[in-house]
N, C-alpha and C positions, 0 to 999 in steps of 0.2 A: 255454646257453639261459637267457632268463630269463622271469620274468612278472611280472604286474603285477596288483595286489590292491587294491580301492577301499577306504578305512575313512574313518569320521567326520573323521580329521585332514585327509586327503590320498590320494595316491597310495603303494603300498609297493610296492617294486621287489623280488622276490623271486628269489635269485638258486640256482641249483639246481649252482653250483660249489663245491667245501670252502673253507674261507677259507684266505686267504696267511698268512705270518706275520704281512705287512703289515697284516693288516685290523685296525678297531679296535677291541681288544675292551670298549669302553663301552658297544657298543649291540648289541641280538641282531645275529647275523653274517647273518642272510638278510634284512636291512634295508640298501638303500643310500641314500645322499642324493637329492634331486632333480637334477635336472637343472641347471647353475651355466654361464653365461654370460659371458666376462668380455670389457667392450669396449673395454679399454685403459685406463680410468679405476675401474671399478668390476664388482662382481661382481653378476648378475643372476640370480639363481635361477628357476627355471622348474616346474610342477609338474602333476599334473593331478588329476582329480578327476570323478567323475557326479554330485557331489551339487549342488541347484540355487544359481547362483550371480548374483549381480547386480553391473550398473556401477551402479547407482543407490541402493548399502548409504548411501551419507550420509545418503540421506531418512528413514534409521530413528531420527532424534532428533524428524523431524517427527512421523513415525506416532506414536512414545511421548507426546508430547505431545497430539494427539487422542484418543490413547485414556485419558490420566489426564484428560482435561478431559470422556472423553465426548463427545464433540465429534458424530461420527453421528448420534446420537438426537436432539439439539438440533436438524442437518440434517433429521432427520425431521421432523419439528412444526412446521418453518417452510417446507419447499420443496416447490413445486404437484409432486404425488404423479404418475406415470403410469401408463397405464392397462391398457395390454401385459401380460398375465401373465409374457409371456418377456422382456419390456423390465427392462435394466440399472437398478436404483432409482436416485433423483432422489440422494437422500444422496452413494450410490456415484460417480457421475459428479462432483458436485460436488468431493468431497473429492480424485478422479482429477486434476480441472481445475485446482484447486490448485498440486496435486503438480507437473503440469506446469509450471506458470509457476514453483516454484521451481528445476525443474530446467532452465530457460531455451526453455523453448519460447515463441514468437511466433504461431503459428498451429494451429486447430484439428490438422492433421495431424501436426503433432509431437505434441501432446498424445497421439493417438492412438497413434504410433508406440512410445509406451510400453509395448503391448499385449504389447511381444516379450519382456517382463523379467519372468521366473517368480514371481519375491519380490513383487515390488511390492506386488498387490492384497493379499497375507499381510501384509506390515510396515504397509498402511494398514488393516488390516482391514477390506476391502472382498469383493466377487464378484468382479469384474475389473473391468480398464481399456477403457473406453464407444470403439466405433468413431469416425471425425469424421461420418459420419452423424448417429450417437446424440447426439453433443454440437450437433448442431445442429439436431435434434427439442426436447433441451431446452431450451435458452435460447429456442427459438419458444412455450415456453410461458409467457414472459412477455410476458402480452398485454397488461397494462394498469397503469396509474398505483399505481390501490389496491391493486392484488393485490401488485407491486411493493415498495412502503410496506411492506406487511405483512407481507413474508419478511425486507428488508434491514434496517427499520425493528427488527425482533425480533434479528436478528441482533448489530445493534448495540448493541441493548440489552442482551442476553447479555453484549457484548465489556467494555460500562464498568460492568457490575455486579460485574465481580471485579477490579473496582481497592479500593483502601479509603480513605478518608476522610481529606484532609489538614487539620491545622488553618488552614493557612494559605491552603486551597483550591490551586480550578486554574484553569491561564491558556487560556481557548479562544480560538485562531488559527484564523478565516473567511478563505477566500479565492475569489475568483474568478479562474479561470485557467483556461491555454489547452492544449487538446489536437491537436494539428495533423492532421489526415488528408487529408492532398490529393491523395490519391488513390483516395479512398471515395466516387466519386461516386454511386454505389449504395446507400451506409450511411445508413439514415435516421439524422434529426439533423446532418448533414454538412453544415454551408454556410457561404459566403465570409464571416465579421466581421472587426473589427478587432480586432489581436494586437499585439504588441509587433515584430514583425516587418514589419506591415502589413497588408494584407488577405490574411486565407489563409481557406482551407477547413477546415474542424474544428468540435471542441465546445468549448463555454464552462462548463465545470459552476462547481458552486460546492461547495467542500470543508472541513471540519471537520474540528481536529485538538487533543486535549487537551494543551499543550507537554510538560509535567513527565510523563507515560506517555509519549507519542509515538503514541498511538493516533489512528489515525483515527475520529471519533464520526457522520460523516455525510456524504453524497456524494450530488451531484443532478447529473445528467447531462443537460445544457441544451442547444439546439440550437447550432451556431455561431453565427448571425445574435442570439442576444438580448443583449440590454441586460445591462449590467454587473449592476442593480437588481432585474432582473428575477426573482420568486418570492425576493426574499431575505429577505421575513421571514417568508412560508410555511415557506419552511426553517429559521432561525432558533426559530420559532415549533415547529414538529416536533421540532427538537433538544435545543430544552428541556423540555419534556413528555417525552421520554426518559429525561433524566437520572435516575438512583436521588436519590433526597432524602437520604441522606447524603454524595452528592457536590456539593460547592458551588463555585460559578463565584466567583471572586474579581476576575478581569480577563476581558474581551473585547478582542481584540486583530485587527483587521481592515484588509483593503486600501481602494482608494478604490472598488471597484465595492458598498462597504455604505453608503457616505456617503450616506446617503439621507435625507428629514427624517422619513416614519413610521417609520423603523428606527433612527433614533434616540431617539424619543420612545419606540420599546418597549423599549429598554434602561433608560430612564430610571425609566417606570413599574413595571421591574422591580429597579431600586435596585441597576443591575449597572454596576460601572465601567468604561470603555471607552476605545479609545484606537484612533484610526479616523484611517487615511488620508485627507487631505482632496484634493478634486478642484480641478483647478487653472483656475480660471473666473479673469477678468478682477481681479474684484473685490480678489484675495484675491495677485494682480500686483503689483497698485498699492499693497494694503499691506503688501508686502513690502518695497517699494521705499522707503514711507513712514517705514517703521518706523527710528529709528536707533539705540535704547537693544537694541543687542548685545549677549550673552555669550560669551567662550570659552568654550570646551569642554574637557575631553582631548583630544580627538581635533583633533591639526593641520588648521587651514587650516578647523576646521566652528563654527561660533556657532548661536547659539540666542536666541530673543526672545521674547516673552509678549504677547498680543494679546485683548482679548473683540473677537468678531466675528460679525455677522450674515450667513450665507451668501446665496444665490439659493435661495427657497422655505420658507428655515430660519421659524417661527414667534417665536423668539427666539434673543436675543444669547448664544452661547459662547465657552467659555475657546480660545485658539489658540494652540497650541508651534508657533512659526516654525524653520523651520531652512535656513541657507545654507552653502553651499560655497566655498572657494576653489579656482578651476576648476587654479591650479598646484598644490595642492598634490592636490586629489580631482579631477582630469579625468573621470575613471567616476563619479562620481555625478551624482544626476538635479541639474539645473535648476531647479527650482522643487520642494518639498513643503512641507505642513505637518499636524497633525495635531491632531486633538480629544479632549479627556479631561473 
């Protein structure tokens, strides 16, 4: 007959037989091993235990990291509060919603599904993990534009105030780009523009990113249908008013949906060097074509030329890095680009 005894390690197999000669005497004699499985390649040990256990122990580098940065109480001070005495805090759900998406979930119901894992809310030091009802009480509580601003907007500003100060600064990457849902046709912001693919359904945000951290510093979530231009220097505009004044922009680095002529002049007025996709209008065709004082490059099969050029709307004449392709040697690259500095 045997038993079995739960301790902090493990299971103890407690056996109420004298021991053999056989048995080993390196360890007390009323100790056996676990349980050993072997499948022809390798040996599998088996064990058991009541004490509480998790598939989701990875996330404990996440939790440690929230909790030397504090991270909660920051959550507190910027997320619209609820009002339920018995309602899951706004923090809690949040840091929950997180969690989720790094442990692969896609939809609110996974996220929720996390509810079954004992550790969890203890390794994020949370109450527990929010139902998908709860998760979708709160995100309804982002009702509006400014209120918006003023949670993400703080948040972000949190994220680039504990970077520290380069001399040589940092390179901010603007882009506008495409988020596909075409099959949200219930998701406000949802609607058919053009994408790289063609006309699809989705959103068009426009996103900021510090190169040298890797941080994202800003994200606007724009309907499918707008304009490449559309709110970019509002944005622009917000993101710089964010920055800490000991971090400085050395380069702005952007696609062709910022080629615009007032977003260019506020770079200008703001004495911030830039280096902007240029959009590919007629004009700018013919002076490619024009053009024949080429450079090689390093890079086989690509040249590069130097141009001052006045665009369609531009107020005055700028500098223009041309650059061409040899379709045998680069077939995947684009056709026409050039860019402004």
């Amino acid at each position: 007959m045997q038993l079995q005894k739960v301790t902090a390690q493990g299971v103890l197999v407690v056996s109420m037989k004298k021991p053999t000669k056989h048995a080993d005497v390196s360890v007390p004699q009323t100790v056996t091993e676990f349980i050993k499985v072997h499948n022809g390649q390798e040996t599998i040990q088996i064990g058991f235990s009541d004490q509480r256990i998790s598939g989701h122990a990875g996330l404990s580098a996440f939790g440690s990291f929230l909790h030397w940065h504090r991270f909660r109480s920051v959550l507190q001070g910027l997320l619209p509060q609820r009002t339920s005495p018995n309602a899951t805090p706004s923090e809690d759900l949040s840091l929950s919603f997180m969690t989720g998406i790094l442990a692969g979930a896609k939809k609110l119901a996974q996220v929720a599904h996390l509810r079954a894992d004992p550790l969890l809310p203890q390794l994020l030091g949370i109450e527990r993990v929010g139902s998908q009802s709860a998760y979708s009480r709160f995100f309804q509580s982002f009702t509006s534009a400014p209120a918006n601003t003023q949670c993400f907007g703080g948040l972000w500003r949190w994220c680039v105030e504990r970077l520290a100060g380069r001399r040589e600064g940092y390179t901010l990457d603007l882009d506008s780009t495409d988020l596909l849902h075409e099959d949200g046709y219930q998701k406000e912001g949802v609607a058919t523009g053009h994408t790289a693919q063609g006309p699809k359904r989705g959103y068009h945000p426009l996103l900021a990113v510090l190169a040298e951290a890797k941080l994202v510093a800003g994200f606007w979530l724009r309907p499918g249908n707008s304009r490449c231009d559309t709110n970019v220097i509002g944005f622009t505009q917000e993101l710089l008013a964010r920055l800490p004044h000991w971090l400085r922009i050395s380069l702005v680095r952007a696609d062709a949906g910022f080629c615009y002529e007032p977003w260019l002049q506020l770079l200008e007025e703001r004495s911030l060097a830039y280096i902007v996709v240029g959009r590919m209008y007629q004009p700018v065709r013919s002076l490619i074509r024009k053009t024949t004082r080429w450079e090689a490059t390093e890079l086989s099969g690509t040249e590069v030329a130097e141009a001052v050029h006045e665009g369609w709307g531009w107020q005055k004449p700028r500098r223009v890095v041309l650059i061409r392709h040899q379709r045998s040697e680069r077939p995947d690259a684009a056709s026409f680009r050039y860019e402004l500095s």
